[in-house]
C-alpha positions as CSV (number, residue, x, y, z in Angstrom):
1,X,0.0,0.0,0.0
2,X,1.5,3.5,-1.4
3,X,1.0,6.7,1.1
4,X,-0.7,8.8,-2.1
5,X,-1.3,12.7,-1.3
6,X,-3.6,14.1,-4.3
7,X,-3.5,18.0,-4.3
8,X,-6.6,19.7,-5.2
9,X,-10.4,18.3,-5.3
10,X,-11.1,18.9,-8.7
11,X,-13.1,16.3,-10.9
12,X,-9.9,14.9,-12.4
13,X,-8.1,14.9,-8.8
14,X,-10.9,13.1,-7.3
15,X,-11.0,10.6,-10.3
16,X,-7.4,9.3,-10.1
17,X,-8.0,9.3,-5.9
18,X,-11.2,6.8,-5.9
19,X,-9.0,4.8,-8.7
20,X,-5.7,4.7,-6.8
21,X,-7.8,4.0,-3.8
22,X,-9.7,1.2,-4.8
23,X,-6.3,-0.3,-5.8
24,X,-5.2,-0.4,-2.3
25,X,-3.5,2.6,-1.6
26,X,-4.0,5.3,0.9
27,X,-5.1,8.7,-0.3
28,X,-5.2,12.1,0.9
29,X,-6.6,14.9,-0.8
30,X,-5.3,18.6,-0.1
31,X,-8.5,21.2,-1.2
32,X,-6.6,24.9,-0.4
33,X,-10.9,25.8,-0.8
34,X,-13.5,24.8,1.6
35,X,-15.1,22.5,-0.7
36,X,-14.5,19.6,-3.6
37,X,-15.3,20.0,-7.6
38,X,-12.6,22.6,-8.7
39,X,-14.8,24.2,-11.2
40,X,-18.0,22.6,-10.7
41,X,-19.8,25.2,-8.6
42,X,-23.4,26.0,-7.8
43,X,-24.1,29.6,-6.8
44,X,-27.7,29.7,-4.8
45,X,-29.6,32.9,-4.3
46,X,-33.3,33.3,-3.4
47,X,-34.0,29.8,-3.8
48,X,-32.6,30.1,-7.5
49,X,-29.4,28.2,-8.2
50,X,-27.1,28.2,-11.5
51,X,-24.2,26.0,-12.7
52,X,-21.3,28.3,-12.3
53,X,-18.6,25.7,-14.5
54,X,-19.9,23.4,-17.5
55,X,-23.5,23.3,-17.4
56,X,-23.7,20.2,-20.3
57,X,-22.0,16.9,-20.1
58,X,-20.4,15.3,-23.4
59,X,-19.3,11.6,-23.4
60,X,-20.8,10.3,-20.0
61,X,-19.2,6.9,-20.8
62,X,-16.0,8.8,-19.1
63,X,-18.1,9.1,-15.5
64,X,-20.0,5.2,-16.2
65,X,-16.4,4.0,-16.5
66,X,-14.8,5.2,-13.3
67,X,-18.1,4.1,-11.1
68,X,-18.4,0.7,-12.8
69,X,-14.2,0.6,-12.0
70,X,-14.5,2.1,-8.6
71,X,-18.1,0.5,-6.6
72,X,-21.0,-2.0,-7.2
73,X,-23.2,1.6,-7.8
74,X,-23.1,2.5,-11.5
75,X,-23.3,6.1,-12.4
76,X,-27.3,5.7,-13.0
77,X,-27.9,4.7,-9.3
78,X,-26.0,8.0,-8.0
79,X,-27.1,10.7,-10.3
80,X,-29.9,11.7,-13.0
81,X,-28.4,11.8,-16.3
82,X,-31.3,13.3,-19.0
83,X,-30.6,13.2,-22.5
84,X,-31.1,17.1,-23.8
85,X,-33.3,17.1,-26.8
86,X,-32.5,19.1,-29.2
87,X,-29.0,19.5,-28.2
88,X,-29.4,22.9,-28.9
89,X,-31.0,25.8,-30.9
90,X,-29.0,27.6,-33.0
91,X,-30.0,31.6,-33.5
92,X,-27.7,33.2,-36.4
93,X,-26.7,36.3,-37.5
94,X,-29.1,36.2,-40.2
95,X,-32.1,35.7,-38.0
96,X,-32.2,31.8,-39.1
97,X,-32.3,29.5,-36.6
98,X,-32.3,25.7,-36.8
99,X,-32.8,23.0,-33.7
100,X,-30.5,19.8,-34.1
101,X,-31.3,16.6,-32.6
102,X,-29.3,14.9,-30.2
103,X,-27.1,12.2,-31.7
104,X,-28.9,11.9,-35.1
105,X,-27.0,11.9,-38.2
106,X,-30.0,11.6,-40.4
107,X,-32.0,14.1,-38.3
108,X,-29.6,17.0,-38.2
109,X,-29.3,16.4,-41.8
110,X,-32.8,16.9,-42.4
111,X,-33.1,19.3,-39.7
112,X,-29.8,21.7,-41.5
113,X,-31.5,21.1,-45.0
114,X,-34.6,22.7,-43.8
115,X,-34.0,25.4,-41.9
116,X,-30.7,26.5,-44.3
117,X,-31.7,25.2,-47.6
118,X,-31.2,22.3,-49.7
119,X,-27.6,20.9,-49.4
120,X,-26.8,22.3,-46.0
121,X,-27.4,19.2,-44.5
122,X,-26.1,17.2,-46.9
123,X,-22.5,19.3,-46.6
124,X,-22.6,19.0,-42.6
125,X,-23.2,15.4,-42.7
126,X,-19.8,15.1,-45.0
127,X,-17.9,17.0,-42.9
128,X,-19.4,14.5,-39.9
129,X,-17.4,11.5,-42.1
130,X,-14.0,13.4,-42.1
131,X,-14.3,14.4,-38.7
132,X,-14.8,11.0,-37.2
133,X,-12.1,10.0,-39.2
134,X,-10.0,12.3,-37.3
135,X,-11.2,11.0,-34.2
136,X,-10.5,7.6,-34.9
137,X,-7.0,8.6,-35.6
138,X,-6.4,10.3,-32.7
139,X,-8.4,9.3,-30.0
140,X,-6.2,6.5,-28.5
141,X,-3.3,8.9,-28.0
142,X,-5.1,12.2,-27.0
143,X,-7.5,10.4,-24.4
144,X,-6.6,6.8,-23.8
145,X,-2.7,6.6,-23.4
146,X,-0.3,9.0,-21.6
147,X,1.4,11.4,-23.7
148,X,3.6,9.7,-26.2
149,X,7.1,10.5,-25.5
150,X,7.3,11.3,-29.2
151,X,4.7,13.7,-29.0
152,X,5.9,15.8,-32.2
153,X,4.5,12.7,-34.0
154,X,0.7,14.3,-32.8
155,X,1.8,18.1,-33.5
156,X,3.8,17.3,-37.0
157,X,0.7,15.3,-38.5
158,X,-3.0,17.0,-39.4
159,X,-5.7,13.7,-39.0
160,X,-8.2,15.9,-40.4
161,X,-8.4,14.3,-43.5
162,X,-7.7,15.8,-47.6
163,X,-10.9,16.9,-49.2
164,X,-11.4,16.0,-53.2
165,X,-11.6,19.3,-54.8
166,X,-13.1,19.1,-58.0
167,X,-12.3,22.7,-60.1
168,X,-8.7,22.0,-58.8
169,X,-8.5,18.3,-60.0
170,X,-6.7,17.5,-56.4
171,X,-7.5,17.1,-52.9
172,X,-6.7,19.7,-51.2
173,X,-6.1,19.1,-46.9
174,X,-7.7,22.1,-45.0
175,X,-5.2,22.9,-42.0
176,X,-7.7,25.3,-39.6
177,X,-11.4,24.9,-38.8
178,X,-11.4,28.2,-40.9
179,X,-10.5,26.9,-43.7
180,X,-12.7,23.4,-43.2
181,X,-15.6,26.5,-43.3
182,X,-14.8,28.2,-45.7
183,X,-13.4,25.5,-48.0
184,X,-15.7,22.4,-47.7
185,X,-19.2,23.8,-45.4
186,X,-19.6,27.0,-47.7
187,X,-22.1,29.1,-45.5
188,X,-21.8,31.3,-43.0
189,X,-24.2,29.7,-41.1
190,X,-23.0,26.3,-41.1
191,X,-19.6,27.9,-40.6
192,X,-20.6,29.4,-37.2
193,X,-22.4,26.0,-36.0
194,X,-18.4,24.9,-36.4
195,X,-16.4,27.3,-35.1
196,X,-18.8,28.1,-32.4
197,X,-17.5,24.5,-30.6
198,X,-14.1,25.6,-30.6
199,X,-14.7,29.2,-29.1
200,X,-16.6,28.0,-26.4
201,X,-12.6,26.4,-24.9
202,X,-11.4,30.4,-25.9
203,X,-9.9,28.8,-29.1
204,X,-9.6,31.1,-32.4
205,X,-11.1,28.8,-35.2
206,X,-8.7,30.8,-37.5
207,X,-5.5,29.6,-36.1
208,X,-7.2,26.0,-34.2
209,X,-6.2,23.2,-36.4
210,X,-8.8,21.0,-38.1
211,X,-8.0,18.2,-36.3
212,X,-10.8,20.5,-33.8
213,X,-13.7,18.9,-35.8
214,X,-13.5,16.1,-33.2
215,X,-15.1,19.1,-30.7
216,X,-18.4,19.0,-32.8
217,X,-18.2,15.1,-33.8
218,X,-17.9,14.4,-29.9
219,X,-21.1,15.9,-29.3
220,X,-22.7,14.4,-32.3
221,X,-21.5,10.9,-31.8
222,X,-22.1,10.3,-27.5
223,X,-24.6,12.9,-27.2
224,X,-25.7,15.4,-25.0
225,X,-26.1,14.9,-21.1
226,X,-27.6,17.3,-18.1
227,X,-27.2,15.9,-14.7
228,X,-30.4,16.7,-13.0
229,X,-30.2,18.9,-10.3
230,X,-27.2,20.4,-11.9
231,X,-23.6,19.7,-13.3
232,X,-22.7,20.1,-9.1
233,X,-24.6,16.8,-9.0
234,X,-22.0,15.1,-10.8
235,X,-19.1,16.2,-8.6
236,X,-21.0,15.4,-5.3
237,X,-21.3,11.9,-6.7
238,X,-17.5,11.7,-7.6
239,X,-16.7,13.1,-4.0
240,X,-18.9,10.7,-2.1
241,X,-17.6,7.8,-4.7
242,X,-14.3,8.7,-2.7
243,X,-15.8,8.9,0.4
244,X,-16.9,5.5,0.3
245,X,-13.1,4.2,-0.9
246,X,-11.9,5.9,2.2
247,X,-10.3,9.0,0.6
248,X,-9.7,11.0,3.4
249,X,-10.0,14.7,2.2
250,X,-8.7,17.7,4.0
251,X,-10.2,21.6,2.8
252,X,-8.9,24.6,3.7
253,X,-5.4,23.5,3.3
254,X,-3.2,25.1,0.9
255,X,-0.1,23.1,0.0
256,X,3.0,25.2,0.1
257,X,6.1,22.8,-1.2
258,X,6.0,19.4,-2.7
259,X,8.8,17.8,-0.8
260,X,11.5,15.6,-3.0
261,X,14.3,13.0,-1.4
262,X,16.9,12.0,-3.2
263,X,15.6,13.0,-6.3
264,X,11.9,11.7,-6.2
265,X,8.7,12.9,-4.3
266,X,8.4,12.4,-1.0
267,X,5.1,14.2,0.5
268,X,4.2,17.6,0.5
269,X,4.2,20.4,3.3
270,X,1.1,22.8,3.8
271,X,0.8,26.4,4.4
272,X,0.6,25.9,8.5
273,X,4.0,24.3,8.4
274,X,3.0,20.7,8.6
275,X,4.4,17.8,6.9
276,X,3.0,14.9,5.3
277,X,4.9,11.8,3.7
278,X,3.9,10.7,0.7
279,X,5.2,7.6,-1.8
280,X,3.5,9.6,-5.0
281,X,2.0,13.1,-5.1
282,X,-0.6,13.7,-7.8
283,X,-1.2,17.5,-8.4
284,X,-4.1,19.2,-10.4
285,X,-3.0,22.8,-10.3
286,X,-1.5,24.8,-13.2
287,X,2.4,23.9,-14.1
288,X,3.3,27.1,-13.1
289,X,2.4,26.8,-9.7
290,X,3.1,23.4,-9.7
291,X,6.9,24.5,-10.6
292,X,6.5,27.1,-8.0
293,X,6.1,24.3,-5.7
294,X,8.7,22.4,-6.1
295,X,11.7,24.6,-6.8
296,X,12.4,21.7,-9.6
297,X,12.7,21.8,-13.4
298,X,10.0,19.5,-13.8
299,X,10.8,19.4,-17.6
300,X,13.1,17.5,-19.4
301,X,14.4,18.3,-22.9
302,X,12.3,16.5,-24.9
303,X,8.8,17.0,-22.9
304,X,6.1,19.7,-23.8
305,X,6.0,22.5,-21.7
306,X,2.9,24.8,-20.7
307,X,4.8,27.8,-22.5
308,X,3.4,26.2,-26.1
309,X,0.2,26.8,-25.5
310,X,-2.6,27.9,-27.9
311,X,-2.3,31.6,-25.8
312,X,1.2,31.6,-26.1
313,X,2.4,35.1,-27.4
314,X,-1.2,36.6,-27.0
315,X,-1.9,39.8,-25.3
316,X,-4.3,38.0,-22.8
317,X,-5.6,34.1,-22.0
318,X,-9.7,34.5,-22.4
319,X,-12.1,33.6,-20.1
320,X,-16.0,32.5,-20.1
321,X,-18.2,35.7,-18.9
322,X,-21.2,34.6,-17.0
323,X,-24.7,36.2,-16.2
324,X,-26.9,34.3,-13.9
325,X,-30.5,35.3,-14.5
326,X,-33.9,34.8,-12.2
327,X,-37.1,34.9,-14.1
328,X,-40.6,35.0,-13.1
329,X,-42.5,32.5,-14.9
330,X,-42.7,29.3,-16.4
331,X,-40.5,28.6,-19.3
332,X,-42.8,27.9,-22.6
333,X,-43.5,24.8,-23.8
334,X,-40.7,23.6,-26.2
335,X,-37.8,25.7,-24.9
336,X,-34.7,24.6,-26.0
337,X,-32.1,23.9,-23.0
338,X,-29.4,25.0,-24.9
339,X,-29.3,28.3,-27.1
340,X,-26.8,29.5,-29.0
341,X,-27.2,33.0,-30.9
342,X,-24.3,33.8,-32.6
343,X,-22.6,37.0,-33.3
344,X,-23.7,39.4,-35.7
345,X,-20.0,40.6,-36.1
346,X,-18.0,37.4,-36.1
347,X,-14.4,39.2,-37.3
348,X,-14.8,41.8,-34.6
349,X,-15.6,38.7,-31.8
350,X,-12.4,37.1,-32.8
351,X,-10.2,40.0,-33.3
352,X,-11.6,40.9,-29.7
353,X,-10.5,37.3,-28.6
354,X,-7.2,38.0,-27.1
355,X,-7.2,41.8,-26.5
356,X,-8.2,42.5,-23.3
357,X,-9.9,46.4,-22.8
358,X,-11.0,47.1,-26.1
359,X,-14.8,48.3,-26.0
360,X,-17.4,45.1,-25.8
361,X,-18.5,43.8,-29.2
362,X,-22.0,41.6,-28.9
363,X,-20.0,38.4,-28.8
364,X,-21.3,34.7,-29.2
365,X,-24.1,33.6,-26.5
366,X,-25.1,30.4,-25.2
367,X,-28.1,30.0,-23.3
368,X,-29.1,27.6,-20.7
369,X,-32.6,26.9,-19.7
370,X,-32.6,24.1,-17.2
371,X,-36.1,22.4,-16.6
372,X,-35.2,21.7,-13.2
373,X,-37.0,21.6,-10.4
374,X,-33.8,21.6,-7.9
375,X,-32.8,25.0,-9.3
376,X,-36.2,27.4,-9.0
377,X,-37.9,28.3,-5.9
378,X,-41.3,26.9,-7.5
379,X,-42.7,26.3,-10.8
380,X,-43.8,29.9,-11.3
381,X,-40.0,31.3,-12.0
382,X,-36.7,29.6,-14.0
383,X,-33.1,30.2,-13.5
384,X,-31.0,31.1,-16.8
385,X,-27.8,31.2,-17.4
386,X,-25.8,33.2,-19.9
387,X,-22.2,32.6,-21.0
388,X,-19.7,33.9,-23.7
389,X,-16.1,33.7,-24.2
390,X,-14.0,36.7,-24.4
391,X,-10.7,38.4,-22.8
392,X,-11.1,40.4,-19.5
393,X,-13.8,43.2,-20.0
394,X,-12.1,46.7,-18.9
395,X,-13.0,47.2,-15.0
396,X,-16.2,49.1,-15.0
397,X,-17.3,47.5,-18.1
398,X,-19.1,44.8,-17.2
399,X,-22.3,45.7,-16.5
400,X,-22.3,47.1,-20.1
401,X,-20.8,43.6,-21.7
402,X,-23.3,42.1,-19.4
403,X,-26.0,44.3,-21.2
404,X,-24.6,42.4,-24.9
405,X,-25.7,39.1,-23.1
406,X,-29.1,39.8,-22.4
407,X,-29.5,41.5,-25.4
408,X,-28.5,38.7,-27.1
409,X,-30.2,35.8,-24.8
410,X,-34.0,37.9,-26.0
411,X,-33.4,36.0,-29.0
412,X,-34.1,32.7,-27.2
413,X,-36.3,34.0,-23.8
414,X,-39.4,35.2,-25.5
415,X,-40.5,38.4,-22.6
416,X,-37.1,38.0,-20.8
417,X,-37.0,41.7,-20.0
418,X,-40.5,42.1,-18.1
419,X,-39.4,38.9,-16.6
420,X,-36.6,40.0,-14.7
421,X,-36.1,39.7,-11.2
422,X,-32.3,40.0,-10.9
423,X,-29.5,39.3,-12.4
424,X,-25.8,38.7,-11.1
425,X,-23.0,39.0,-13.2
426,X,-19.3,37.1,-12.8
427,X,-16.4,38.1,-15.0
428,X,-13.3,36.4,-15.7
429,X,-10.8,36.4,-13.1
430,X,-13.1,37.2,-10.6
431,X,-11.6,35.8,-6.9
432,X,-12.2,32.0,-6.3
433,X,-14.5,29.4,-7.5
434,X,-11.8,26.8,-6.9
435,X,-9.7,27.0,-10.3
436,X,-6.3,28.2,-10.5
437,X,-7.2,31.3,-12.1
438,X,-10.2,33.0,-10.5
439,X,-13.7,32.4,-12.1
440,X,-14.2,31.4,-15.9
441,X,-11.0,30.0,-16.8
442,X,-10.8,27.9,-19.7
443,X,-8.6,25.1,-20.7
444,X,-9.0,23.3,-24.0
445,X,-9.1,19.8,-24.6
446,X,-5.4,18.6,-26.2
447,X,-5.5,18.6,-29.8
448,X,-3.3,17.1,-32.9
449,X,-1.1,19.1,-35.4
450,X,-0.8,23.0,-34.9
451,X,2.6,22.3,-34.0
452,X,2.0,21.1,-30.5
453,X,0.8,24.3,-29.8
454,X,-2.9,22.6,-28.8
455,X,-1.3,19.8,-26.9
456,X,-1.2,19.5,-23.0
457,X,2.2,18.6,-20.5
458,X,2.5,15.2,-19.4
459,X,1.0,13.5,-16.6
460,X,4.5,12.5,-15.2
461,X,7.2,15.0,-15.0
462,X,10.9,14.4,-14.5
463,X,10.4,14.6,-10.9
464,X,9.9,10.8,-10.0
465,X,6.4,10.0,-7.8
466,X,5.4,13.5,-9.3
467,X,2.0,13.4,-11.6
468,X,0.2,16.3,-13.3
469,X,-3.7,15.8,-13.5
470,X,-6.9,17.7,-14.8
471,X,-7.5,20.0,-17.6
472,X,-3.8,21.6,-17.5
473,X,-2.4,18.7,-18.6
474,X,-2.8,15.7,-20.8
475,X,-5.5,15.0,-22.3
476,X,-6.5,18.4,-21.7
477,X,-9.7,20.5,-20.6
478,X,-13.4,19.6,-19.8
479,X,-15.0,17.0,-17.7
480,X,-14.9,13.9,-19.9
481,X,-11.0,14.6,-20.5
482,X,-10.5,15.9,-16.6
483,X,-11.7,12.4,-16.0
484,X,-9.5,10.8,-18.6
485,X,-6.4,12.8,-17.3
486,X,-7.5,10.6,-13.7
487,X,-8.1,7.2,-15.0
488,X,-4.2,8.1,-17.0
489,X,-2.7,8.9,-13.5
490,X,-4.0,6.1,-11.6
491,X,-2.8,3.3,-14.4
492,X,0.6,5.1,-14.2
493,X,1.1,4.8,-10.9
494,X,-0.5,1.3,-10.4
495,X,0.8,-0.4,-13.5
496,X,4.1,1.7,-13.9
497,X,6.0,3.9,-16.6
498,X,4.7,1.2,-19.2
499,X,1.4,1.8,-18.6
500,X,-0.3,2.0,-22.1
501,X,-3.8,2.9,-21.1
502,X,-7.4,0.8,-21.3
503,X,-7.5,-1.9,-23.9
């Protein structure tokens, strides 16, 4: 039995603890907050309550995995998972709209060819082909195996596969999700339903690589998933999954150092002073702090290091903007869970990306109308929540970006003005909420070619019995990956270096 101290309770931290401690090992968890889920917050007012992190769940099969691995009680048994249909409502800058279907090929198809015209669908459903051929090419080594020592193997090589261009008489390989728009979807519209998957992580679709169509395949393929009672729900689960392994967890302690002897971890020591001996330490903070921490180049040569990331040289990292909204009234029949209205100025969103003060530009908007009991004082009022991507609004600008949001969300809240009761607005970078970098951070899921810009550090670092986990490292951002990222550091450290990942 290894003495294993996990630091932070994020998802992916709380992952690898209930699998490293159902494997016989002793873990601790050190939360520097007072509570577990990193991200995954709920804030409460009024008897209202709002998903404060991801409010949507893609590939659940990551969550049904670890509770068939870790317990008799399958995922099903300790939360609600509903099926969200349509998986959203699109609103575009044209003032066409289109609601796809969750999981259907042939119904998004029809759906896209109705609502955009004959041969929308038709052009989407191609570009579905390619994209899953990307994702069976890379989805063994972005999310099932640890980072491949020859990782410039994934950043050298575009999966995203050569498209026959007939006037040209060749194929021609698109290397951006730009240019997969521009090139092979051929509307604005469709265009937007693309890119807008790869904004949502902060990404600019104009320098993402195309091996990104996995984003919008991912959703197509597993579908997607609200945890009733909120995404919170889901993290409570995980928690008390660890609970009942006998994961002893330990809040308001910030870790100071990770300790090393002779040249390999050896426990950490927290802020009060105290000590704690540890065989392995597993840490799901940012590698900055992490390096912080240990006083150790925790790179070799040959790894990838944080510094390569897609916000490398930018003026600032974006962030998701978030405006919680309490509305009298019941929703109306039909209303889509998930809205998305699109910008009407999509270069000026973009340019805006990475330029933090600039004035506001109405950016893209997604919309969240939960049906949920648990989140509403009573069946006369609903709880929204708006979100968009963007770099820090200038201080004393919010309220007025915050304006842009509502503005935008009365495309998909018929009355929302006269139902108004309050409205609470969180910026990027605000103080807390359990993530390295204040509220609304964003870290995108690892992604192939781009020059290993888009790909995420290691889970083991040149510090023996030291592991990186969660969405700052391999296999990136997002609750299906943060939980990939766990299951990756508990087969390392139970199986050892040679640890290939599930067969």
């Amino acid at each position: 039995m290894a003495r294993i101290a996990v630091i932070g309770a994020g998802t992916g931290a709380m992952a690898a603890a209930a699998r490293l401690a159902v494997a016989g090992h002793r873990v601790a968890v050190y939360e520097r907050t007072g509570t577990y889920g990193g991200a995954v917050r709920r804030f409460e007012r009024d008897g209202f309550g709002f998903d404060t992190g991801p409010g949507l769940l893609a590939v659940p099969a990551v969550y049904r995995d670890l509770f068939v691995k870790t317990g008799r009680q399958p995922l099903e048994e300790c939360v609600e998972l509903v099926q969200v249909d349509p998986s959203a409502r699109h609103v575009f800058a044209d003032g066409s709209e289109v609601s796809l279907p969750n999981a259907s090929r042939a119904g998004v198809v029809s759906a896209l060819d109705l609502a955009l015209g004959a041969g929308a669908g038709q052009r989407w459903g191609d570009f579905l082909v390619r994209a899953r051929e990307a994702w069976d090419r890379t989805r063994r080594p972005l999310l099932e195996e640890p980072l491949w020592a020859d990782w410039r193997v994934l950043a050298e090589r575009e999966p995203y596969p050569a498209v026959p261009h007939k006037r040209l008489l060749r194929t021609r390989q698109a290397g951006t999700l730009a240019e997969i728009g521009a090139w092979e979807l051929r509307d604005p519209r469709l265009t937007a339903l693309l890119e807008s998957h790869a904004l949502g992580y902060g990404l600019d679709p104009r320098d993402t690589p195309a091996s990104a169509a996995v984003l919008p395949y991912m959703e197509h393929a597993f579908g997607t998933w609200y945890v009733r009672g909120g995404m919170r729900e889901l993290a409570r689960a995980v928690y008390e999954r660890c609970l009942d392994r006998r994961v002893e967890f330990v809040f308001e302690a910030e870790v100071r150092r990770i300790l090393d002897k002779d040249g390999r971890a050896a426990g950490v020591e927290l802020a009060d002073g105290s000590v704690v001996e540890a065989d392995h330490v597993v840490a799901g903070v940012a590698p900055e702090r992490l390096s912080a921490m240990t006083g150790h180049e925790l790179y070799g040569p040959d790894d990838l290091r944080p510094t390569t990331g897609p916000a490398a040289g930018a003026e600032v990292a974006p962030g998701r903007f978030t405006v919680f909204l309490a509305l009298r009234g019941r929703p109306e029949p039909g209303a889509a869970h998930r809205t998305v209205v699109h910008a009407s100025d999509r270069t000026a969103e973009l340019d805006r990306l990475h330029r933090a003060g600039d004035e506001p530009v109405r950016p893209t908007v997604t919309v969240l109308r939960p049906d949920d009991p648990a989140l509403r004082p009573d069946a006369e009022h609903e709880s929204v929540v708006l979100s968009a991507v963007s770099a820090p609004v200038a201080k004393g600008a919010e309220e007025r970006f915050a304006d842009l949001l509502v503005e935008a969300a009365e495309q998909a809240v018929p009355g929302l003005r006269e139902r108004l009761l309050w409205r609470e607005v969180r910026a990027p970078g605000a103080g807390g909420e359990g993530t390295e970098s204040g509220f609304g951070a964003l870290a995108a899921p690892a992604l192939a070619a781009g020059a290993g810009r888009f790909l995420r550090p290691s889970n083991v670092t040149a510090l023996p019995g030291l592991y990186r986990v969660g969405g700052r490292s391999h296999p990136g951002g997002g609750l299906p990956h943060a939980g990939m990222s766990g299951a990756l550091v508990a087969g390392l450290i139970v199986e050892g270096p040679d640890f290939r990942g599930s067969q």
